[in-house]
VMD Tcl script that builds the backbone (N, CA, C; Angstrom):
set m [mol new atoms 486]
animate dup $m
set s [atomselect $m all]
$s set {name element resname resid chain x y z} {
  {N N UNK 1 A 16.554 4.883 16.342}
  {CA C UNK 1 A 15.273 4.785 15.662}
  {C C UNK 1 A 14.155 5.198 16.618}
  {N N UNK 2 A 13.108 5.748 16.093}
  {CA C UNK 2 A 12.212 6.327 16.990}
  {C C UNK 2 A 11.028 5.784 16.935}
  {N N UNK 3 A 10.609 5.262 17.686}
  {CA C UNK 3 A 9.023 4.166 17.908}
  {C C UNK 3 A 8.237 5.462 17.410}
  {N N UNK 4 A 8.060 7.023 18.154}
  {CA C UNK 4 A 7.043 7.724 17.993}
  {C C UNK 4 A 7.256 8.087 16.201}
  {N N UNK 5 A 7.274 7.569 15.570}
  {CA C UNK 5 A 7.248 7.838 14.232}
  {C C UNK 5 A 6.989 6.704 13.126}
  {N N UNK 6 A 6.122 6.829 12.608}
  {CA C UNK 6 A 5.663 5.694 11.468}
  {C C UNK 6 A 5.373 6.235 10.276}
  {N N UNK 7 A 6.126 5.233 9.031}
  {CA C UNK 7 A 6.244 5.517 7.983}
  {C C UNK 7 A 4.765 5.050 6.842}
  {N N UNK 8 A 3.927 5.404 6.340}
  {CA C UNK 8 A 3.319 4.966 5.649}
  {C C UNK 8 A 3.456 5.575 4.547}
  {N N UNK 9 A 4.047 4.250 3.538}
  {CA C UNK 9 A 4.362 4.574 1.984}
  {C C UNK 9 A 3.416 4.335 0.873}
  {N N UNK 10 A 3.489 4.581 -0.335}
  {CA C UNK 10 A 2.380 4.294 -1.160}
  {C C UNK 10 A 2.524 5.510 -2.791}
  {N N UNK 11 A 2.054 5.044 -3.745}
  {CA C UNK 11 A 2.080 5.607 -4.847}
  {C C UNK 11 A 1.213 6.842 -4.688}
  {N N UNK 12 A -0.237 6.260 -4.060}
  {CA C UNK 12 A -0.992 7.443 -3.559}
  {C C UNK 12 A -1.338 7.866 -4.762}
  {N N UNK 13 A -1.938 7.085 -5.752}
  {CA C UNK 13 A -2.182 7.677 -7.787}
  {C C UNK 13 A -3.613 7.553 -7.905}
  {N N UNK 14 A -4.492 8.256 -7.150}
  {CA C UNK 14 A -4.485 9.827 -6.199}
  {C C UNK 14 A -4.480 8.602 -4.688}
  {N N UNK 15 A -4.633 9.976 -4.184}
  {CA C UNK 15 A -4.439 9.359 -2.353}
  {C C UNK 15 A -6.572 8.938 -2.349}
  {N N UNK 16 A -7.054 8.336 -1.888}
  {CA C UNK 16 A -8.409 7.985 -1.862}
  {C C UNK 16 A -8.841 8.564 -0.078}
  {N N UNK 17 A -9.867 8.356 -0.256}
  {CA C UNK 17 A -10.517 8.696 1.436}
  {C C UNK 17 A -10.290 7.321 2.128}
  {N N UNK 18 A -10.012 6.288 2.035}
  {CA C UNK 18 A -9.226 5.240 2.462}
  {C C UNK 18 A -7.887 5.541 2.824}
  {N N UNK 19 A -6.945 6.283 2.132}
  {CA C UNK 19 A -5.735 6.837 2.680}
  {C C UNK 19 A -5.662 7.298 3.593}
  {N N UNK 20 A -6.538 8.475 3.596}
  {CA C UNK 20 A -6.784 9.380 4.746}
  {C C UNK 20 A -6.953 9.031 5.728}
  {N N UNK 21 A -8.513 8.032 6.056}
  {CA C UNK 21 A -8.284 7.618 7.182}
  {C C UNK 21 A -7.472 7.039 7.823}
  {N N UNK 22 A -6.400 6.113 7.016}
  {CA C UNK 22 A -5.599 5.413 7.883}
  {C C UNK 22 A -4.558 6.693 8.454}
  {N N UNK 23 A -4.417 7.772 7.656}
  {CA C UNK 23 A -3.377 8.293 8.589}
  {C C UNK 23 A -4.022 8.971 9.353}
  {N N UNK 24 A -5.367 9.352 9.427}
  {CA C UNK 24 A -5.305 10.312 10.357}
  {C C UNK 24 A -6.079 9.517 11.621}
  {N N UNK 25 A -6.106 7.629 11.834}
  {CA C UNK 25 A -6.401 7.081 12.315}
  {C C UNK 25 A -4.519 6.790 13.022}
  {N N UNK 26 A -3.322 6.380 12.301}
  {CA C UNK 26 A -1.868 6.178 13.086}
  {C C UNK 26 A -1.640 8.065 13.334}
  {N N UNK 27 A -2.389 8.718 12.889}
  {CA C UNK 27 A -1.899 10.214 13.455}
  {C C UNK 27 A -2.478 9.952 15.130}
  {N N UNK 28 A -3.011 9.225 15.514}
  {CA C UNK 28 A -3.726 9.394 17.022}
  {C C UNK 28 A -2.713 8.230 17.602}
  {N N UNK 29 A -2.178 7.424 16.962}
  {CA C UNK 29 A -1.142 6.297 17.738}
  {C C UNK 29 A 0.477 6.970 17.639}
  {N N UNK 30 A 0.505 7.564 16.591}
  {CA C UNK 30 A 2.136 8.024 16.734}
  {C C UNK 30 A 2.605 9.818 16.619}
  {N N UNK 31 A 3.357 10.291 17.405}
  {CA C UNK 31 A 3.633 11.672 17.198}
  {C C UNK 31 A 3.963 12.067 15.707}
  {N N UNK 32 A 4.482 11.201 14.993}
  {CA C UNK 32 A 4.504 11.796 13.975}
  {C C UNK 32 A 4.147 10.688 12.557}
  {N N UNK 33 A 3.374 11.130 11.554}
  {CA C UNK 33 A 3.015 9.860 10.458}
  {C C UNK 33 A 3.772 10.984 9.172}
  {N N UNK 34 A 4.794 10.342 8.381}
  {CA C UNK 34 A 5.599 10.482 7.211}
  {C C UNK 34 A 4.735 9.820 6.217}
  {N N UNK 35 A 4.194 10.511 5.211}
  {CA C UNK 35 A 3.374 9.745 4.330}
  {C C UNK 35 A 4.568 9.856 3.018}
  {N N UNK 36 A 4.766 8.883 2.322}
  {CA C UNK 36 A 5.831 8.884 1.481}
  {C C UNK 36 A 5.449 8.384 0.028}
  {N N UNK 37 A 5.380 9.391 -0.423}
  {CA C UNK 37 A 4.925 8.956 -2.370}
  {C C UNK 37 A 6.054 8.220 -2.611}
  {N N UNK 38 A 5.914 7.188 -3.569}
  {CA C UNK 38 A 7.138 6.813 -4.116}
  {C C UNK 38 A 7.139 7.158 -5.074}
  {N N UNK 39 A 8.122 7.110 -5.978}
  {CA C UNK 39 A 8.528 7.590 -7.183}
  {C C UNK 39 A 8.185 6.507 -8.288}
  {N N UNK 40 A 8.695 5.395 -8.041}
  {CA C UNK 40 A 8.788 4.758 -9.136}
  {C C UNK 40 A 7.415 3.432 -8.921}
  {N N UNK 41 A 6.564 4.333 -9.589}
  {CA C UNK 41 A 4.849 3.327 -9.546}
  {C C UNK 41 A 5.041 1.859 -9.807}
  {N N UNK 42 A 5.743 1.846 -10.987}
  {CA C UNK 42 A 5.934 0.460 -11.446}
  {C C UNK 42 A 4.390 0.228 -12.604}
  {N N UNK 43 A 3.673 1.602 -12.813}
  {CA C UNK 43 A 2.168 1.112 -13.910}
  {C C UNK 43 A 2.088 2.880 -14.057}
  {N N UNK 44 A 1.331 2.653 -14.861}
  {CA C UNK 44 A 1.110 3.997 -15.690}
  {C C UNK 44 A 0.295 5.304 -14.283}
  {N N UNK 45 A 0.900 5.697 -13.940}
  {CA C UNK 45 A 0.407 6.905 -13.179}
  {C C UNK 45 A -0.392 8.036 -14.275}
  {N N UNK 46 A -1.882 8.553 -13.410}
  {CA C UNK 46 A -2.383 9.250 -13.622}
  {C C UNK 46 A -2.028 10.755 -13.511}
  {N N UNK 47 A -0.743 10.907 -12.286}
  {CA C UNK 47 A -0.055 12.157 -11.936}
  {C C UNK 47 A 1.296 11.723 -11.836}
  {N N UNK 48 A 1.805 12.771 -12.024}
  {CA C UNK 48 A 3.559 13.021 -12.000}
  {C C UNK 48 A 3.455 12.788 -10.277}
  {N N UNK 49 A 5.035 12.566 -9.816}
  {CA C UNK 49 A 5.277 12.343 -8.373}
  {C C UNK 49 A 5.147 14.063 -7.604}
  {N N UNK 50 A 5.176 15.152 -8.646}
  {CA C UNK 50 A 4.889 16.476 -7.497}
  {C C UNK 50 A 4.011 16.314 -7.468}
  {N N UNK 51 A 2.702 16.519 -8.368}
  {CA C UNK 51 A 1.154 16.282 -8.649}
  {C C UNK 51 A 0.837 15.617 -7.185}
  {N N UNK 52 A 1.200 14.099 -6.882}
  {CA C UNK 52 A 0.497 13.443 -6.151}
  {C C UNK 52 A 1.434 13.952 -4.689}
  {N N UNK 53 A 2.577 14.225 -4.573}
  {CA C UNK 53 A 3.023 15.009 -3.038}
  {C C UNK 53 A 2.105 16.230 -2.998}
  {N N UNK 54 A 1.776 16.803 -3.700}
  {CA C UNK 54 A 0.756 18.210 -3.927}
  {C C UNK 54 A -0.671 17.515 -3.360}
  {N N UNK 55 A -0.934 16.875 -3.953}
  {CA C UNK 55 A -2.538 16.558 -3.730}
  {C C UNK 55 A -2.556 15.855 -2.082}
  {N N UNK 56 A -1.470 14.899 -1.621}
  {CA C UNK 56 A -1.506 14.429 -0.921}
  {C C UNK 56 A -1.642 15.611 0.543}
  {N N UNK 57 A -0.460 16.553 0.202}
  {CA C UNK 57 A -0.357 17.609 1.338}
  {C C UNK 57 A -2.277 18.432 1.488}
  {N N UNK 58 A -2.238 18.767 0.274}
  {CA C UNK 58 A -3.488 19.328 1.024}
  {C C UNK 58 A -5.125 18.907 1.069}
  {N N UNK 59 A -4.614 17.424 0.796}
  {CA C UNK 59 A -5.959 16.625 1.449}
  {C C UNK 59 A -5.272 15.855 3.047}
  {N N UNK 60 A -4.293 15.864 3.164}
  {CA C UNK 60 A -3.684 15.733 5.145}
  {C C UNK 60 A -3.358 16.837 5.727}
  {N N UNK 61 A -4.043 18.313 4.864}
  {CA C UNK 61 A -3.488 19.517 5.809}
  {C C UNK 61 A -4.472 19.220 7.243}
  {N N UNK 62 A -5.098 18.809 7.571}
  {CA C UNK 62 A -6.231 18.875 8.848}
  {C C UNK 62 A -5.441 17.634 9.472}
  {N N UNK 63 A -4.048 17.440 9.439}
  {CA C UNK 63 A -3.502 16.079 10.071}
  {C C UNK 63 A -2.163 16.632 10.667}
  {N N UNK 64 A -2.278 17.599 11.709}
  {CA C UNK 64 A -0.985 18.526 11.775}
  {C C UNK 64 A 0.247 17.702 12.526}
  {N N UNK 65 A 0.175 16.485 12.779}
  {CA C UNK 65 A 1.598 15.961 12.664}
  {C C UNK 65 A 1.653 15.078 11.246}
  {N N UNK 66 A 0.887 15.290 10.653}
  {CA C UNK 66 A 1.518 14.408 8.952}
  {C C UNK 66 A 2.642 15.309 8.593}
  {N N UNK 67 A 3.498 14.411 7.703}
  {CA C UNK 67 A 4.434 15.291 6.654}
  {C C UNK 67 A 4.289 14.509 5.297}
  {N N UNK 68 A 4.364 14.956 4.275}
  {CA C UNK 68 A 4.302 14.097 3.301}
  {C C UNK 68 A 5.785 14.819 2.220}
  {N N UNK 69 A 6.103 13.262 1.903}
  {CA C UNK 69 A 7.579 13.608 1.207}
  {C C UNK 69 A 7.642 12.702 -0.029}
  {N N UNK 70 A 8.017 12.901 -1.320}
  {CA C UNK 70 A 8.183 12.474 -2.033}
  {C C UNK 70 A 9.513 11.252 -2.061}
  {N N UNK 71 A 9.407 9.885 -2.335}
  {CA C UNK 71 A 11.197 9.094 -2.308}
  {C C UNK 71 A 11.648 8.040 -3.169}
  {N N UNK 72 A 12.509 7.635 -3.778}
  {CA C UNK 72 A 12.626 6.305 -4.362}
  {C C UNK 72 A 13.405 5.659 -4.079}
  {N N UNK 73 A 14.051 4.424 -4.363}
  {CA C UNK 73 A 14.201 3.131 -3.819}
  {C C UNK 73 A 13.022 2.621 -3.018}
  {N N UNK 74 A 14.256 2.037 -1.876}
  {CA C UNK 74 A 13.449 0.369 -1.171}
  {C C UNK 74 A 13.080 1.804 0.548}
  {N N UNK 75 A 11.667 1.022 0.539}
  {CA C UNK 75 A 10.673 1.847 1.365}
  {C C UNK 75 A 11.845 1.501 3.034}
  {N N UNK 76 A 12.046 0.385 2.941}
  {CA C UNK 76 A 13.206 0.076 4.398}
  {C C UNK 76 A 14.467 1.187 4.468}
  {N N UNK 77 A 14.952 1.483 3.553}
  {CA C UNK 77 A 16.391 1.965 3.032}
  {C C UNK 77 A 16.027 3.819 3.639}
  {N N UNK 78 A 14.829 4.036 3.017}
  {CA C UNK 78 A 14.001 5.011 2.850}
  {C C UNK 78 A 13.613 5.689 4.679}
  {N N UNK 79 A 12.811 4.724 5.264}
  {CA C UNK 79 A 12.672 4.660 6.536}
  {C C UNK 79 A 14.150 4.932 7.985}
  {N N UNK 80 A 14.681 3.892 7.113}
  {CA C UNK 80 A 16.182 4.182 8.281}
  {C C UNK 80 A 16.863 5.421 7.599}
  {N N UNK 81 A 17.095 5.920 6.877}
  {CA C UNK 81 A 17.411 7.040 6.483}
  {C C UNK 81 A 16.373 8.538 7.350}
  {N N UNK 82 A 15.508 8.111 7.574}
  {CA C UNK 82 A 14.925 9.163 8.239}
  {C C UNK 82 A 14.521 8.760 10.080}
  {N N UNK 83 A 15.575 7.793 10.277}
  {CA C UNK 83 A 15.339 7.321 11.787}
  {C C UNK 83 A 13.789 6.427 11.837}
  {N N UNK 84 A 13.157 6.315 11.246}
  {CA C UNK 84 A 11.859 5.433 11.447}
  {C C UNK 84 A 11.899 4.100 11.573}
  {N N UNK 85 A 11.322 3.425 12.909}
  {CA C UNK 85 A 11.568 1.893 12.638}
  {C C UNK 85 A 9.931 1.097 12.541}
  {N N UNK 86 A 8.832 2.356 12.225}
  {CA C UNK 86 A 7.949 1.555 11.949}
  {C C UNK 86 A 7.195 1.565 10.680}
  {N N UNK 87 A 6.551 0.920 9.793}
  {CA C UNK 87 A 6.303 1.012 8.335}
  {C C UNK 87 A 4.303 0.830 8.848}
  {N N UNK 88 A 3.932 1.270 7.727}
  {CA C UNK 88 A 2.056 1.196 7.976}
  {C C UNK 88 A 2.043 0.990 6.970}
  {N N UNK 89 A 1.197 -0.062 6.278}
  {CA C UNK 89 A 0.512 -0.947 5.210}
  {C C UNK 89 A -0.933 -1.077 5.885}
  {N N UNK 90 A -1.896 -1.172 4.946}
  {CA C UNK 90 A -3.174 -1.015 5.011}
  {C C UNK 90 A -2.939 -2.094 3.876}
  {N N UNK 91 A -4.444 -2.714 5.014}
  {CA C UNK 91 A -5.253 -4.239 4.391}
  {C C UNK 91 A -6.522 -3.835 4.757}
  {N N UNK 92 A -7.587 -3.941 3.316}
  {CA C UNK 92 A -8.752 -4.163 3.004}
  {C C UNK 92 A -9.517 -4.956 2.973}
  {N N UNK 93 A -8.710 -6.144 2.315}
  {CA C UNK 93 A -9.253 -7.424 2.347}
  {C C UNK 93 A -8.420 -8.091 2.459}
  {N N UNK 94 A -8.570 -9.689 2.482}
  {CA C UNK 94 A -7.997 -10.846 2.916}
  {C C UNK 94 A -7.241 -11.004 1.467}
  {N N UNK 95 A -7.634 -10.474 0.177}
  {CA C UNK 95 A -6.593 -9.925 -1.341}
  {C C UNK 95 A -5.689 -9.651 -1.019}
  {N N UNK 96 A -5.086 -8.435 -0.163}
  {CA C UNK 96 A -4.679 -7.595 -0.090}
  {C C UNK 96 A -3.306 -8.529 0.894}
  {N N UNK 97 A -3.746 -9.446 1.700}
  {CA C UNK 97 A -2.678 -9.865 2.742}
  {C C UNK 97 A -1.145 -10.656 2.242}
  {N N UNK 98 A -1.632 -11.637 1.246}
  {CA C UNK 98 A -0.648 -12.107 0.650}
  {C C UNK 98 A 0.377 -11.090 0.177}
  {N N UNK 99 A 0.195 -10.156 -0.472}
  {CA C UNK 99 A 0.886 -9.754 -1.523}
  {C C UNK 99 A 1.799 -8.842 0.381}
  {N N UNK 100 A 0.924 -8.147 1.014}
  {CA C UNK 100 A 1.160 -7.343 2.183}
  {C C UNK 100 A 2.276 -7.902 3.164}
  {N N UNK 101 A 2.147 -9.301 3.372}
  {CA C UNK 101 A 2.898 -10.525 4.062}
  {C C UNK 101 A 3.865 -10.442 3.736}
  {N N UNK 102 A 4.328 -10.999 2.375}
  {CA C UNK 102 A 5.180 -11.115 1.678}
  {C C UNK 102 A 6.455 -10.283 1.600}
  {N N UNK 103 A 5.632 -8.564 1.167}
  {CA C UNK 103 A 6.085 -7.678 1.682}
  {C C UNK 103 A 7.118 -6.870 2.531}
  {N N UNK 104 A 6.187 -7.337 4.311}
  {CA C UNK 104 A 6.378 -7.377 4.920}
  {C C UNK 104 A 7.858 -7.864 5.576}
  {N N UNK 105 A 7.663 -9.336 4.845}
  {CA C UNK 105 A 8.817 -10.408 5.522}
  {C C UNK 105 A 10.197 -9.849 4.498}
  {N N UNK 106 A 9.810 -9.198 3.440}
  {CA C UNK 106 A 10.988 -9.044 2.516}
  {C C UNK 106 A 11.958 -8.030 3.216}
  {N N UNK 107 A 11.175 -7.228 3.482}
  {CA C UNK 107 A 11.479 -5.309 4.587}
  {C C UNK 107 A 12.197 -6.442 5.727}
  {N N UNK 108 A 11.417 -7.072 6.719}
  {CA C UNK 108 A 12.468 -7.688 7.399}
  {C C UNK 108 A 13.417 -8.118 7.401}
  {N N UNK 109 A 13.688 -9.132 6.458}
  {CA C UNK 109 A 14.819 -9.728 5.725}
  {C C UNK 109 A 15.954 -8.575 5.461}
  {N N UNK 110 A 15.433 -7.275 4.853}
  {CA C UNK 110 A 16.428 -6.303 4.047}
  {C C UNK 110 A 16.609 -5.280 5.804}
  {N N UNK 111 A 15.811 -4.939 6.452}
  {CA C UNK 111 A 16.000 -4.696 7.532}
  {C C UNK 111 A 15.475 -4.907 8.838}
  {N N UNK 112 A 15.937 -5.656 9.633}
  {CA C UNK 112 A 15.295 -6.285 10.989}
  {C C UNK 112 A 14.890 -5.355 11.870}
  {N N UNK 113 A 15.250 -4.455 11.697}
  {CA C UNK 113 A 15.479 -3.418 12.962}
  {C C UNK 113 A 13.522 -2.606 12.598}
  {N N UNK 114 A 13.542 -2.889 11.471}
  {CA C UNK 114 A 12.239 -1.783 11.212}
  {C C UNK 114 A 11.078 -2.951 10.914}
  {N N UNK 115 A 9.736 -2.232 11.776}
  {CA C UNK 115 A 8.947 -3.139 11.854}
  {C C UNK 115 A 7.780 -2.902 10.668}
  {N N UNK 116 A 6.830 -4.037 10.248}
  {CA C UNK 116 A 5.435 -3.435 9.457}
  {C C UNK 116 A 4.214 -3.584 10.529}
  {N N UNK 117 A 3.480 -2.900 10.186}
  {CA C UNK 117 A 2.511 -2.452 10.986}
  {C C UNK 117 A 1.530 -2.413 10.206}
  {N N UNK 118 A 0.197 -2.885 10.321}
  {CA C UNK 118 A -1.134 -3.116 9.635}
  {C C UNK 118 A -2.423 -2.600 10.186}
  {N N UNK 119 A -2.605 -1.486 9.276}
  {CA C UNK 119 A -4.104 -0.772 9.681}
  {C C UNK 119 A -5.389 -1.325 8.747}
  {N N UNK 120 A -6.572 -1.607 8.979}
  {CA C UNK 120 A -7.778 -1.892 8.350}
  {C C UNK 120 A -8.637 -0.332 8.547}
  {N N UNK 121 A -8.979 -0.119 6.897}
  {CA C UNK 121 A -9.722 1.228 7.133}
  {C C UNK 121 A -11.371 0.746 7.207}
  {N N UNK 122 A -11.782 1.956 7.679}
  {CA C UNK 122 A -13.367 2.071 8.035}
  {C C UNK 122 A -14.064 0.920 7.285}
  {N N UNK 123 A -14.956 0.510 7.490}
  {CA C UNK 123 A -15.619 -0.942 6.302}
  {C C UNK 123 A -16.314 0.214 5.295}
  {N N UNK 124 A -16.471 1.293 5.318}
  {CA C UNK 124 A -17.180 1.811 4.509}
  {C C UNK 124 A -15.740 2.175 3.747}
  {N N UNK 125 A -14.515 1.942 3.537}
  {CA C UNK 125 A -13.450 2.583 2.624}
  {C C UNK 125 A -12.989 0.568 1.943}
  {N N UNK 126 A -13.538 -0.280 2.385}
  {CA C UNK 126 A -12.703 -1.687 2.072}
  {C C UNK 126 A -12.944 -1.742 0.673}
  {N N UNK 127 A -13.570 -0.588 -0.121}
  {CA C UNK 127 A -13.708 -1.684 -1.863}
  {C C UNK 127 A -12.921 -0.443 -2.404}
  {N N UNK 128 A -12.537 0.420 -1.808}
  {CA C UNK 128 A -12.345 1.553 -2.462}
  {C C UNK 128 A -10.340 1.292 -3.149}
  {N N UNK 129 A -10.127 1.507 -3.744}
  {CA C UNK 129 A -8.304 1.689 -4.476}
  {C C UNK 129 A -7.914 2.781 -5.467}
  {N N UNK 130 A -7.285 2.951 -5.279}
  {CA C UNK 130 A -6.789 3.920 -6.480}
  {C C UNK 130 A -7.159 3.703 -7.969}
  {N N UNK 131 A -6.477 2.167 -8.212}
  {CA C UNK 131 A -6.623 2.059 -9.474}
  {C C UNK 131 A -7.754 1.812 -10.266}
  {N N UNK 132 A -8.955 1.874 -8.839}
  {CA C UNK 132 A -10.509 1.589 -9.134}
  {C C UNK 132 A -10.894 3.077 -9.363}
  {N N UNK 133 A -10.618 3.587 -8.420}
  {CA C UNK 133 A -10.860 5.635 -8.161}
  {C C UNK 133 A -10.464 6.217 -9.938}
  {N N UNK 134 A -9.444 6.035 -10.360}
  {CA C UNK 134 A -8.690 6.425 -11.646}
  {C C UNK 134 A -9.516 5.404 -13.015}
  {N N UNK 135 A -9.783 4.379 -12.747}
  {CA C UNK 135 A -10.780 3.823 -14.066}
  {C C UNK 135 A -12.418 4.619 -13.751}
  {N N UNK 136 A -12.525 4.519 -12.606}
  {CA C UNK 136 A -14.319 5.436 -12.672}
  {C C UNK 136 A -13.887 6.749 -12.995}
  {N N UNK 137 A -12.705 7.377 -12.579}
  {CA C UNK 137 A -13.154 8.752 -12.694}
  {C C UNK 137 A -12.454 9.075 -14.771}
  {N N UNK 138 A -11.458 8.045 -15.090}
  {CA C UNK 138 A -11.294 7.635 -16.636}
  {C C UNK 138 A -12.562 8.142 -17.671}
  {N N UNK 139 A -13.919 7.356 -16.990}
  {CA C UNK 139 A -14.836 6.746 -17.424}
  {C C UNK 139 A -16.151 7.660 -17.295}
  {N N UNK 140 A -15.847 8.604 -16.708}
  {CA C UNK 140 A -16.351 9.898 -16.386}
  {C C UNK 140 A -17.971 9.509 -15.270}
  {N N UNK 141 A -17.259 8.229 -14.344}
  {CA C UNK 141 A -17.735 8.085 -13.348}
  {C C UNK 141 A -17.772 9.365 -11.970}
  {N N UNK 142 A -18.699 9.019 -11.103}
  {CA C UNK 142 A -18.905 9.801 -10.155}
  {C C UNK 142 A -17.838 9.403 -8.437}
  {N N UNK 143 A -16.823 9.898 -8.217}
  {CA C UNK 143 A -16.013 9.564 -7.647}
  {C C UNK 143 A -15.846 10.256 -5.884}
  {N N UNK 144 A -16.918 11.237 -5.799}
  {CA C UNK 144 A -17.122 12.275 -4.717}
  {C C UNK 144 A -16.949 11.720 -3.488}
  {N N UNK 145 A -17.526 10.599 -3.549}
  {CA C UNK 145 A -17.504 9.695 -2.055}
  {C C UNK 145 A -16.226 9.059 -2.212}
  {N N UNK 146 A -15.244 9.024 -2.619}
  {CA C UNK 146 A -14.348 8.058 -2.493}
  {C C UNK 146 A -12.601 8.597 -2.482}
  {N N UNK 147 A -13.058 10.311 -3.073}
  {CA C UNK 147 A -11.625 11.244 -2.694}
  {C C UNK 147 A -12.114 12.355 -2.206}
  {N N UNK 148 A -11.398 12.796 -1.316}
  {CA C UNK 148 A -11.511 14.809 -1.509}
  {C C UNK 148 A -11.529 15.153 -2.486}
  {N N UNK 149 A -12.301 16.385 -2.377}
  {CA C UNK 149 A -12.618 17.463 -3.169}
  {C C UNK 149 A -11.725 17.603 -4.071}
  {N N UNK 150 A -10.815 18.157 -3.556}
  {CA C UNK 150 A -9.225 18.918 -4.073}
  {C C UNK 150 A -8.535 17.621 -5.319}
  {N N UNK 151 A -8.817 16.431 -4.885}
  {CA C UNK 151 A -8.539 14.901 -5.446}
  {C C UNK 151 A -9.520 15.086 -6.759}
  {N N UNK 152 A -10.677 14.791 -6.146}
  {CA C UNK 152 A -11.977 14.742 -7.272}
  {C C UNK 152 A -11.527 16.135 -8.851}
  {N N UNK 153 A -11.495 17.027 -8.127}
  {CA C UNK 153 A -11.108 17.841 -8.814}
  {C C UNK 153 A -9.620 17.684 -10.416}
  {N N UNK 154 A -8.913 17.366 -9.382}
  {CA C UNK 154 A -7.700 17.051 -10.198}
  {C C UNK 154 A -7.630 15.856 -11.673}
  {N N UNK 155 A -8.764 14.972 -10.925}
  {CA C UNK 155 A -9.264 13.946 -11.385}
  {C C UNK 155 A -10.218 14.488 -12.887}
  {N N UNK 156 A -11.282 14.963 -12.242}
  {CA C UNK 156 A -11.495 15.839 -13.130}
  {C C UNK 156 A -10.848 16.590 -14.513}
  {N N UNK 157 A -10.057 17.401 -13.988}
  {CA C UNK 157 A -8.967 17.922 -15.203}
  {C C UNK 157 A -8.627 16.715 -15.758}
  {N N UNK 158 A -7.851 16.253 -15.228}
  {CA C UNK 158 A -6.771 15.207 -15.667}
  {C C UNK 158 A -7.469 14.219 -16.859}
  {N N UNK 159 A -8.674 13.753 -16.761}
  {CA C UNK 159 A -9.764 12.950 -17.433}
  {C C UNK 159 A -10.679 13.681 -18.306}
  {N N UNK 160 A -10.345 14.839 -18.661}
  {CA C UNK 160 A -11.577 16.161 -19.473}
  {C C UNK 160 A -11.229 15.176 -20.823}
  {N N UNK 161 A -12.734 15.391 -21.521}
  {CA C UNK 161 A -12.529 14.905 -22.550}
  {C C UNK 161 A -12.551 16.193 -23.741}
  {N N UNK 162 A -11.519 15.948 -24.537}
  {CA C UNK 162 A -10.992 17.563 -25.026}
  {C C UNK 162 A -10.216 17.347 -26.388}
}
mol reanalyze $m
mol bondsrecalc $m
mol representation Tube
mol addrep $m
């Protein structure tokens, strides 16, 4: 297993400017950051799983050790399959920890060997989520500050009223 490599997983339904920073904040701690869509959301996705590996790649093209890969199952199973023994979860708020903890201790339980790891993004990204990003931009809210362009855009289409 390779310390220089950390896994950060996520539906990414779109990836937000909160995403970003965290990787391109563990892109400066580890040689390499695996950003990993999962497949199976578990709630109504706004994009198919290429859609959001698509959007994801070229809002982390300026992150030249990111890779971003589409996967399903269990995010541990997922990780040791690609030699990784470290996982990145992002906490916003003190909301966010329980469910993150929990998590956390479950991945341990299912594999010891691989660790979680916890990034806090910029205070200017802490209110920001996906599923907040996808009801404003629903709602034909203004979403510019809160995804890339390329994101905003997609968002856009995806929400035309037609």
């Amino acid at each position: 297993m390779s310390p220089r490599s950390v896994l950060y997983p996520g539906t990414f339904d779109p990836i937000t400017n909160g995403h970003h920073d965290l990787i391109r904040r563990a892109a400066k701690l580890f040689e390499r950051v695996v950003v990993a869509v999962a497949t199976d959301t578990g709630k109504q996705s706004a994009f198919t799983l290429e859609q959001r590996v698509e959007l994801v790649k070229k809002v982390v093209a300026d992150v030249p050790n990111a890779e971003v890969t589409g996967f399903s199952g269990l995010t541990v199973e997922f990780a040791q399959s690609r030699g990784i023994s470290a996982i990145l979860r992002g906490l916003r708020a003190v909301s966010d920890f329980e469910f993150e903890f929990q998590m956390a201790a479950m991945n341990r339980h299912l594999a010891p060997d691989v660790e979680t790891l916890f990034l806090t993004p910029g205070e200017h990204f802490t209110f920001i989520s996906s599923s907040l990003v996808r009801q404003v931009a629903a709602l034909g809210g203004d979403v510019s500050d809160l995804v890339d362009p390329v994101v905003e855009a997609a968002l856009k289409s995806r929400y035309a009223k037609g």
